[in-house]
Z-matrix of the N, CA and C atoms (Angstrom, degrees):
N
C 1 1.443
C 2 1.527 1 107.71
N 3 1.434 2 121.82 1 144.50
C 4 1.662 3 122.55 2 -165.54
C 5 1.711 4 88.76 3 -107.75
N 6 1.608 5 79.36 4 148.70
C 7 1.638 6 101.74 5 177.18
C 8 1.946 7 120.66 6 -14.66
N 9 0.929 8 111.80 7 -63.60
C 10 1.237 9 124.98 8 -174.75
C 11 1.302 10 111.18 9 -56.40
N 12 1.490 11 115.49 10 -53.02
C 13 1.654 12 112.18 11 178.24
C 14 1.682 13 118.27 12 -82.02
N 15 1.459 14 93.09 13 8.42
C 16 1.798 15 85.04 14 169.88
C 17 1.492 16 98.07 15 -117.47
N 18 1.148 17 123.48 16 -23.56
C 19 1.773 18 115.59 17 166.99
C 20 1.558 19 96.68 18 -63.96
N 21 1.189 20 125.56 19 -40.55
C 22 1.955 21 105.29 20 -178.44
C 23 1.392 22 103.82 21 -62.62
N 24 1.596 23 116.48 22 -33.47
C 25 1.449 24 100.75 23 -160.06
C 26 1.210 25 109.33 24 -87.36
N 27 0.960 26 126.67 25 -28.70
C 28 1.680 27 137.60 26 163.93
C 29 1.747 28 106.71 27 -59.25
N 30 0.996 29 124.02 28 -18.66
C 31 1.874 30 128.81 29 170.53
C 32 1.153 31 114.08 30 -88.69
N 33 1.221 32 119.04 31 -34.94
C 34 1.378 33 135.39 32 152.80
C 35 1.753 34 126.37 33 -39.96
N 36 1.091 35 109.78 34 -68.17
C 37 1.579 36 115.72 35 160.65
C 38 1.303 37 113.64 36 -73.55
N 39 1.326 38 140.59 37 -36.73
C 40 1.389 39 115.88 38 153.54
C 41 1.402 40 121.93 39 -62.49
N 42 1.166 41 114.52 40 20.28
C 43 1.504 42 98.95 41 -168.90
C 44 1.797 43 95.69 42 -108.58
N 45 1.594 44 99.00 43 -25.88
C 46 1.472 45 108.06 44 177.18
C 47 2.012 46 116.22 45 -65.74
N 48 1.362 47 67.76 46 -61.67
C 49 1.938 48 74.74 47 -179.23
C 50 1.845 49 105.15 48 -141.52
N 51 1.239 50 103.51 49 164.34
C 52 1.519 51 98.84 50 156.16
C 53 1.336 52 145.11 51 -73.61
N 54 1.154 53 100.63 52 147.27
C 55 1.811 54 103.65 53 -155.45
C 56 1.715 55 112.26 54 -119.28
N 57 1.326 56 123.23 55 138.31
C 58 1.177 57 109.16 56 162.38
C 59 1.293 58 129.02 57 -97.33
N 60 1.482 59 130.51 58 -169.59
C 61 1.278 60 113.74 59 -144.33
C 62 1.791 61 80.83 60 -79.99
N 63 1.590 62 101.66 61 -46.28
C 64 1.515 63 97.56 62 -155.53
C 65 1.782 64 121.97 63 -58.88
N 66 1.709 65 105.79 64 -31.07
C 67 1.290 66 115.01 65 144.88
C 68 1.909 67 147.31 66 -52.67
N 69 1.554 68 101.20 67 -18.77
C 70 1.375 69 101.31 68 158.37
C 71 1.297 70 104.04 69 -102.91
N 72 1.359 71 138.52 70 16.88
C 73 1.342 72 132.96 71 166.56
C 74 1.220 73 122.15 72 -99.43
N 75 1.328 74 95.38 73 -18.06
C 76 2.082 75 103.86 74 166.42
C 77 1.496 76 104.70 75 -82.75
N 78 1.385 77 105.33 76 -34.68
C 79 1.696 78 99.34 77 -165.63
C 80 1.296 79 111.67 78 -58.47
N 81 1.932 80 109.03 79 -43.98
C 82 1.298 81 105.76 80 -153.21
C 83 1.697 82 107.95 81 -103.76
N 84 1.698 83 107.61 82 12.03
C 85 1.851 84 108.10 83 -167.27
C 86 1.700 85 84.06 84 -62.87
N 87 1.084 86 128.12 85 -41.86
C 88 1.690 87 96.78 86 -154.29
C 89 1.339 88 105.87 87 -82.32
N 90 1.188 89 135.08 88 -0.35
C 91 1.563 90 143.73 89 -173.89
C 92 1.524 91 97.39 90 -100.04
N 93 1.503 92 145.25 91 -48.93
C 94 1.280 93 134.95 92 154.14
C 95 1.206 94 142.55 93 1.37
N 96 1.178 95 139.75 94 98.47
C 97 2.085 96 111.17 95 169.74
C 98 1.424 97 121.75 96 -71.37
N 99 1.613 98 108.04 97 -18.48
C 100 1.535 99 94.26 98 175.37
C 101 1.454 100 91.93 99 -152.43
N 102 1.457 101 121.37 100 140.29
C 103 1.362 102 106.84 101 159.80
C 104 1.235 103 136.38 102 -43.71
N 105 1.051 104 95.80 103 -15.63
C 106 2.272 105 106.70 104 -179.11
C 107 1.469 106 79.86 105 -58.60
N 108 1.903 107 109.22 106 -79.29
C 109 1.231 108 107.12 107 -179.93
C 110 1.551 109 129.81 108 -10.90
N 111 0.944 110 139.37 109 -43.99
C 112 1.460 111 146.26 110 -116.63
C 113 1.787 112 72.48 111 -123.08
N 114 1.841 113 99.95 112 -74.77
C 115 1.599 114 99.60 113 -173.14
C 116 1.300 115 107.67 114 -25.91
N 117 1.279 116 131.69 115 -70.69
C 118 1.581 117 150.74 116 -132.36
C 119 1.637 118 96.26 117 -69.03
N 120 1.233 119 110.90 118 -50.07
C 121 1.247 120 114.58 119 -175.97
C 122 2.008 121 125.51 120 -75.40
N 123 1.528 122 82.04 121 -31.21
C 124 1.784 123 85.31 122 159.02
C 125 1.348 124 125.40 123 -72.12
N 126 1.105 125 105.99 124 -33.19
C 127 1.984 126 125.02 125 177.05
C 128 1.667 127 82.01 126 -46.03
N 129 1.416 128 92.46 127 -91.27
C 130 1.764 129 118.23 128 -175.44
C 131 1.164 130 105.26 129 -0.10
N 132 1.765 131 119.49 130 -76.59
C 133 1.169 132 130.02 131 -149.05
C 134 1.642 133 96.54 132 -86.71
N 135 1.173 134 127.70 133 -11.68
C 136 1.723 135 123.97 134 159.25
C 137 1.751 136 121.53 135 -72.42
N 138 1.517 137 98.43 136 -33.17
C 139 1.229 138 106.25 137 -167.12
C 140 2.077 139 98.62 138 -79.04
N 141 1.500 140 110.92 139 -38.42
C 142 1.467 141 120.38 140 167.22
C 143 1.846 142 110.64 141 -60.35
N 144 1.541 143 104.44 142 -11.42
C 145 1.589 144 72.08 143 173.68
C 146 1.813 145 109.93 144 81.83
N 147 1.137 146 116.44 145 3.31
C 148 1.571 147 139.46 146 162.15
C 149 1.441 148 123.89 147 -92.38
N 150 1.522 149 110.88 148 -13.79
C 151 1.419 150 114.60 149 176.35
C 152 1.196 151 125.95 150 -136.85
N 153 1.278 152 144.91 151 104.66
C 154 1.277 153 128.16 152 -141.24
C 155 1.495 154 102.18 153 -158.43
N 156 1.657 155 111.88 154 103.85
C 157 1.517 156 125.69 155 170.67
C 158 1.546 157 123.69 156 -30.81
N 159 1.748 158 91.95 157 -41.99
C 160 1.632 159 109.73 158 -161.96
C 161 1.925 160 105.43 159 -86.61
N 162 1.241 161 103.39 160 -33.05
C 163 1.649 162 106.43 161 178.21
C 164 1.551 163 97.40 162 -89.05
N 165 0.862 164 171.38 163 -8.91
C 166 1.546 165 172.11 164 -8.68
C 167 1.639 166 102.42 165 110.46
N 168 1.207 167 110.33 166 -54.84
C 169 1.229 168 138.39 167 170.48
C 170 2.033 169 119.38 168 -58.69
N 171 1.465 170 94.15 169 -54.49
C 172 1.696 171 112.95 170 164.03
C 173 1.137 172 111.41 171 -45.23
N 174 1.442 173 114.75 172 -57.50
C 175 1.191 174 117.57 173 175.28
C 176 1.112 175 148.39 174 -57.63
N 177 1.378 176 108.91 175 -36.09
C 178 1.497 177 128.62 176 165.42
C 179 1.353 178 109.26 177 -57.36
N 180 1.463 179 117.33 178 -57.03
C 181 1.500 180 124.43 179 -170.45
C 182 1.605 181 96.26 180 -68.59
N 183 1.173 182 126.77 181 -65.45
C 184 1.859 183 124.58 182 164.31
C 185 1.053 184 94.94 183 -0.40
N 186 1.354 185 117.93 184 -81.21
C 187 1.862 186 133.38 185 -143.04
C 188 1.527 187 105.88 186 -81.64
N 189 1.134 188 125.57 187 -20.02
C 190 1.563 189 125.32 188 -154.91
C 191 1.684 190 87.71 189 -116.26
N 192 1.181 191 136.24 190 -32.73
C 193 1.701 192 130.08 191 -143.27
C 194 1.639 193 106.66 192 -67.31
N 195 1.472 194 106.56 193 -28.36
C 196 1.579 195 116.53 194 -174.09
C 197 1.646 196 114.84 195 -73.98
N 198 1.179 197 98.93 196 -35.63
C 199 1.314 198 85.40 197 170.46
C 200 1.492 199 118.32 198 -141.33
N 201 1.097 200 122.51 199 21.73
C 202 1.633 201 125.86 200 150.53
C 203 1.799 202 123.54 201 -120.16
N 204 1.256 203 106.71 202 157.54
C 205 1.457 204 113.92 203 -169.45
C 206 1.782 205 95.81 204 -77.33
N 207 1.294 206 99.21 205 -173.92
C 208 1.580 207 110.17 206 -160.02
C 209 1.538 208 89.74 207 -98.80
N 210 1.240 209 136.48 208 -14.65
C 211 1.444 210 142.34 209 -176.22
C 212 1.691 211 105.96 210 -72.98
N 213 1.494 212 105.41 211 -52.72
C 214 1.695 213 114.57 212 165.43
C 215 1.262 214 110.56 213 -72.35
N 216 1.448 215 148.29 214 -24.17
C 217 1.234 216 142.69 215 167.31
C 218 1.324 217 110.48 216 -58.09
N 219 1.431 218 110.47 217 -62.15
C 220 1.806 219 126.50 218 -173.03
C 221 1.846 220 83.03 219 -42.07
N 222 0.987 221 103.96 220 -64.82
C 223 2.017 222 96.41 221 -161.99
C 224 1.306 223 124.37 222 -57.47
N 225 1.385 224 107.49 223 -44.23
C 226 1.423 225 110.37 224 147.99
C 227 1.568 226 118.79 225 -30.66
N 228 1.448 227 125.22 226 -91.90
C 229 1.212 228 127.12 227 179.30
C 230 1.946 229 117.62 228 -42.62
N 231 1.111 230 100.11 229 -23.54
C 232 1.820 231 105.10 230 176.36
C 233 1.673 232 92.88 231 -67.44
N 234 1.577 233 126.51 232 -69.75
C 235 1.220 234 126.72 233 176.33
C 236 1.878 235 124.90 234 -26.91
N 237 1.213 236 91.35 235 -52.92
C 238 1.456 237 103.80 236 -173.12
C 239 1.569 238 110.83 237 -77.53
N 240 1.166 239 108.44 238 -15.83
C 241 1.776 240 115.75 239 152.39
C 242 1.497 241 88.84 240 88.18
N 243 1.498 242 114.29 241 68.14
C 244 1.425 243 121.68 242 162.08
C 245 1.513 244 118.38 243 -101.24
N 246 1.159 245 115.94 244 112.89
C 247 1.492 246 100.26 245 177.77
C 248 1.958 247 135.98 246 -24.10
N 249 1.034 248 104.67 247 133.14
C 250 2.016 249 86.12 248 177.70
C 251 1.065 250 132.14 249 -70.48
N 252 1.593 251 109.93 250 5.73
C 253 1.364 252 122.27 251 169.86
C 254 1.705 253 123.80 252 -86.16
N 255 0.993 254 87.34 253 -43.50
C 256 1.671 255 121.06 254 157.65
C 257 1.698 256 128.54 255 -48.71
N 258 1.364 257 80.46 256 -48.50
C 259 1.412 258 94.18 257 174.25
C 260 1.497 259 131.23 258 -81.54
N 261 1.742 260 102.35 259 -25.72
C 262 1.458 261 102.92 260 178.86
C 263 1.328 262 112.90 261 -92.47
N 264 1.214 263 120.76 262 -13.61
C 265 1.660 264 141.22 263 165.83
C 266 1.717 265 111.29 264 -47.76
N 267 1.420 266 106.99 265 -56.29
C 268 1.376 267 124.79 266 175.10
C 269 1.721 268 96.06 267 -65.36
N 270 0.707 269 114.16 268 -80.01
C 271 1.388 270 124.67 269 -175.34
C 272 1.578 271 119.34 270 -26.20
N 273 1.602 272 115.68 271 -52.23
C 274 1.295 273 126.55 272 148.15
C 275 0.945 274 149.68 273 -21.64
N 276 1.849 275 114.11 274 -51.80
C 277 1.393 276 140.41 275 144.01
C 278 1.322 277 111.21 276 -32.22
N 279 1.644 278 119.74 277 -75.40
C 280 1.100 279 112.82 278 -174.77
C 281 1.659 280 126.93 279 -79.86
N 282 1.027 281 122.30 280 -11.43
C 283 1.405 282 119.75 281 166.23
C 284 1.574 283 130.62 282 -36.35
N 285 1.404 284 128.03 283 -13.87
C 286 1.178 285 123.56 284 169.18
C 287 1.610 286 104.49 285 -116.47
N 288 1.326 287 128.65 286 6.98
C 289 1.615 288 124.98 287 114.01
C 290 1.428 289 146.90 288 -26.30
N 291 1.276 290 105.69 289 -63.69
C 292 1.583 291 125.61 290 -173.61
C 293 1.463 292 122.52 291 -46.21
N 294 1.398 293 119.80 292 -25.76
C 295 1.450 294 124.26 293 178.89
C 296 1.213 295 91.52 294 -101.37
N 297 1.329 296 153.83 295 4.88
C 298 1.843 297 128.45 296 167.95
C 299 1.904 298 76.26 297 -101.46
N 300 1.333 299 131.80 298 -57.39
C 301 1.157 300 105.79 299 -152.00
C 302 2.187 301 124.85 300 -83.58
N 303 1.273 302 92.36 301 5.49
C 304 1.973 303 120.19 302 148.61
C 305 1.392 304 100.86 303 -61.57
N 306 1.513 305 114.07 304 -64.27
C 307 1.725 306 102.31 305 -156.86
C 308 1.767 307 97.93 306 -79.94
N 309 1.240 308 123.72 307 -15.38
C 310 1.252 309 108.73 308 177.75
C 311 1.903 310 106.58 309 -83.35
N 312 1.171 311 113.99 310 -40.06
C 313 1.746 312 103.91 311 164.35
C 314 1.402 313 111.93 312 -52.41
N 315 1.202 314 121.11 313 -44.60
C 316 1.808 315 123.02 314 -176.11
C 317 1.269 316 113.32 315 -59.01
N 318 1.330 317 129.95 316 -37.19
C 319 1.116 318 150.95 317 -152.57
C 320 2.095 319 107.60 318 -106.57
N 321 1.467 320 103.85 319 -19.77
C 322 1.419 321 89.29 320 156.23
C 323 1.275 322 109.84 321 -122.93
N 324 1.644 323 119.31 322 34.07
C 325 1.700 324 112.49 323 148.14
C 326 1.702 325 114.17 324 -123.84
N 327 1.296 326 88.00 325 0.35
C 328 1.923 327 110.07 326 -179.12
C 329 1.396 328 114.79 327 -88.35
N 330 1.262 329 136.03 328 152.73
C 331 1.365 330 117.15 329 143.81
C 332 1.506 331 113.71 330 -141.10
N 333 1.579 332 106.80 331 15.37
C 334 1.756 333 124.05 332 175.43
C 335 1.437 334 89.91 333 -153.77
N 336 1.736 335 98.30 334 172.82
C 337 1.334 336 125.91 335 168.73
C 338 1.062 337 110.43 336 -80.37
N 339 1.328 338 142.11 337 166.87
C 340 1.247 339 152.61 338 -163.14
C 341 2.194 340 95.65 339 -89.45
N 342 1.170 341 102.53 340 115.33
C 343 1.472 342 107.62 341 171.85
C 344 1.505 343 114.88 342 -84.68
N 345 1.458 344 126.20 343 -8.02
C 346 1.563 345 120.45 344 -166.52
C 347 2.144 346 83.76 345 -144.32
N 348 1.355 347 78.61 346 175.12
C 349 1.698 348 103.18 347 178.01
C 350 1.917 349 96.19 348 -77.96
N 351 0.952 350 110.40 349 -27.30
C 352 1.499 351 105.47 350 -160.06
C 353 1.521 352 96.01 351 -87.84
N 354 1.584 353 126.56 352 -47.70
C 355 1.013 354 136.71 353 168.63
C 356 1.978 355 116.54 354 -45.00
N 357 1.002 356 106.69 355 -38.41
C 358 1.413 357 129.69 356 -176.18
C 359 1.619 358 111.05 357 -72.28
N 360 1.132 359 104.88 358 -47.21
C 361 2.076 360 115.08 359 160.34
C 362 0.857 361 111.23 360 -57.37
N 363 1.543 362 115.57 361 -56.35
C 364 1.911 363 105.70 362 -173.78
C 365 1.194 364 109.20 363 -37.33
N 366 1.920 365 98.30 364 -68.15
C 367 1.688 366 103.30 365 -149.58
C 368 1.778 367 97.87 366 -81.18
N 369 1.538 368 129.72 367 26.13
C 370 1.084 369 131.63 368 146.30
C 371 1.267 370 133.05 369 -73.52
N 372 1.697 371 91.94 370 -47.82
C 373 1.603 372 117.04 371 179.88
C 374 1.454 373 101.35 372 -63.27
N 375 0.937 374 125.29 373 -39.70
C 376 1.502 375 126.22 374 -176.46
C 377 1.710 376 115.80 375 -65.58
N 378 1.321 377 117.11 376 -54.32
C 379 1.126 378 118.54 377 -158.99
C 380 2.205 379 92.20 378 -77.69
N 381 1.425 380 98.86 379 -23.16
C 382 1.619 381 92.62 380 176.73
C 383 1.490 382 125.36 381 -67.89
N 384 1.618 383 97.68 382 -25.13
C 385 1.447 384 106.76 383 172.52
C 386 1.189 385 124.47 384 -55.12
N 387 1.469 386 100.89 385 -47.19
C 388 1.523 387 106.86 386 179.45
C 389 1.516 388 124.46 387 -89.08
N 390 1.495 389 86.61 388 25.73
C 391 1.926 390 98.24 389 152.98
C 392 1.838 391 94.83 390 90.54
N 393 1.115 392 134.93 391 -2.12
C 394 1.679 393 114.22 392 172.09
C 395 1.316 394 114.24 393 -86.33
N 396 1.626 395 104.72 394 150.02
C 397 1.187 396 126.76 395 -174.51
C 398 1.926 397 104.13 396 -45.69
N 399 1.246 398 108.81 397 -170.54
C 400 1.607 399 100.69 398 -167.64
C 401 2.211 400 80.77 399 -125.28
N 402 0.833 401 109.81 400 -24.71
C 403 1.375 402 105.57 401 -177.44
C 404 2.168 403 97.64 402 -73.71
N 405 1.207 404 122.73 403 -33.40
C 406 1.366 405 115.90 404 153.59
C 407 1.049 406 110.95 405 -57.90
N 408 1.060 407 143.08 406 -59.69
C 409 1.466 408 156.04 407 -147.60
C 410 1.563 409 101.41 408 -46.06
N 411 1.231 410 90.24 409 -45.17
C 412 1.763 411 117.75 410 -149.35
C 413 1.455 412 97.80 411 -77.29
N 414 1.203 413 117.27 412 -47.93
C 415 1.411 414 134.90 413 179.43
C 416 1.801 415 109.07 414 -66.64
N 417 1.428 416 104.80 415 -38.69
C 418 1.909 417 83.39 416 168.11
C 419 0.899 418 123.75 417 -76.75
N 420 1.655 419 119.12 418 -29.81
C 421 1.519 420 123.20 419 -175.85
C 422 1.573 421 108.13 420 -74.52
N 423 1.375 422 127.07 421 4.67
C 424 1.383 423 117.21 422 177.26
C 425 1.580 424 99.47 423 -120.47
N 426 1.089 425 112.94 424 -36.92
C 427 1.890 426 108.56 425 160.07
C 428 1.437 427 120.42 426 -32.20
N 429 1.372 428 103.49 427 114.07
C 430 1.285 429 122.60 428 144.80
C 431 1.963 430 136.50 429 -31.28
N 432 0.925 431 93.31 430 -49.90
C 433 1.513 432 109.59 431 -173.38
C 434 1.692 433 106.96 432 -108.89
């Protein structure tokens, strides 16, 4: 595919959602003629301010913060091939988030505290699934409110 029809198609999926570099580089290798190609045009569209690791990143955490912990986010963003610099930056931001938005997941599959040890795993096991730390964990299941 020549320059022009892989800058549309690459404008195209950014136009849907945000992309990272390493994710529009899988999308578009088989549409490419040469990886130079491919490079040149990811540069491009970084250097325009069209491609951006760190807003790519916003987004994920945006979309994910309500109802997953920052442990399932971090992996998320590792997948999507965000730098780890990048990633703990984002991550940072929201960290004094993560315990109101635990007790708000707990709290629409909860409607008490755990009365037994067995009861207390579940709604552990649960809130671990969805990626929060266990030192949060600990803190909703002993919260009051």
């Amino acid at each position: 595919m020549s320059g022009p029809d892989l800058r549309a198609r690459a404008l195209a999926l950014l136009g849907r959602r945000e992309h990272t570099r390493h994710e529009l580089a899988r999308k578009l290798a088989g549409h490419a003629e040469t990886p130079e190609t491919l490079d040149a045009l990811l540069e491009t569209l970084s250097e325009e301010g069209l491609l951006s690791d760190a807003r790519a990143a916003e987004a994920v955490l945006r979309v994910r913060s309500g109802r997953h912990g920052l442990l399932r986010i971090r992996q998320e963003l590792q997948q999507r091939g965000v730098p780890e610099d990048v990633a703990a930056s984002a991550l940072e931001t929201a960290r004094g988030e993560e315990l109101a938005s635990a007790r708000q997941v707990w709290s629409k599959k909860f409607s008490h505290l755990p009365a037994n040890a067995e009861e207390r795993a579940r709604q552990g096991r649960y809130l671990q699934n969805r990626g929060f730390s266990l030192s949060v964990i600990q803190q909703v299941l002993r919260s009051e409110d």
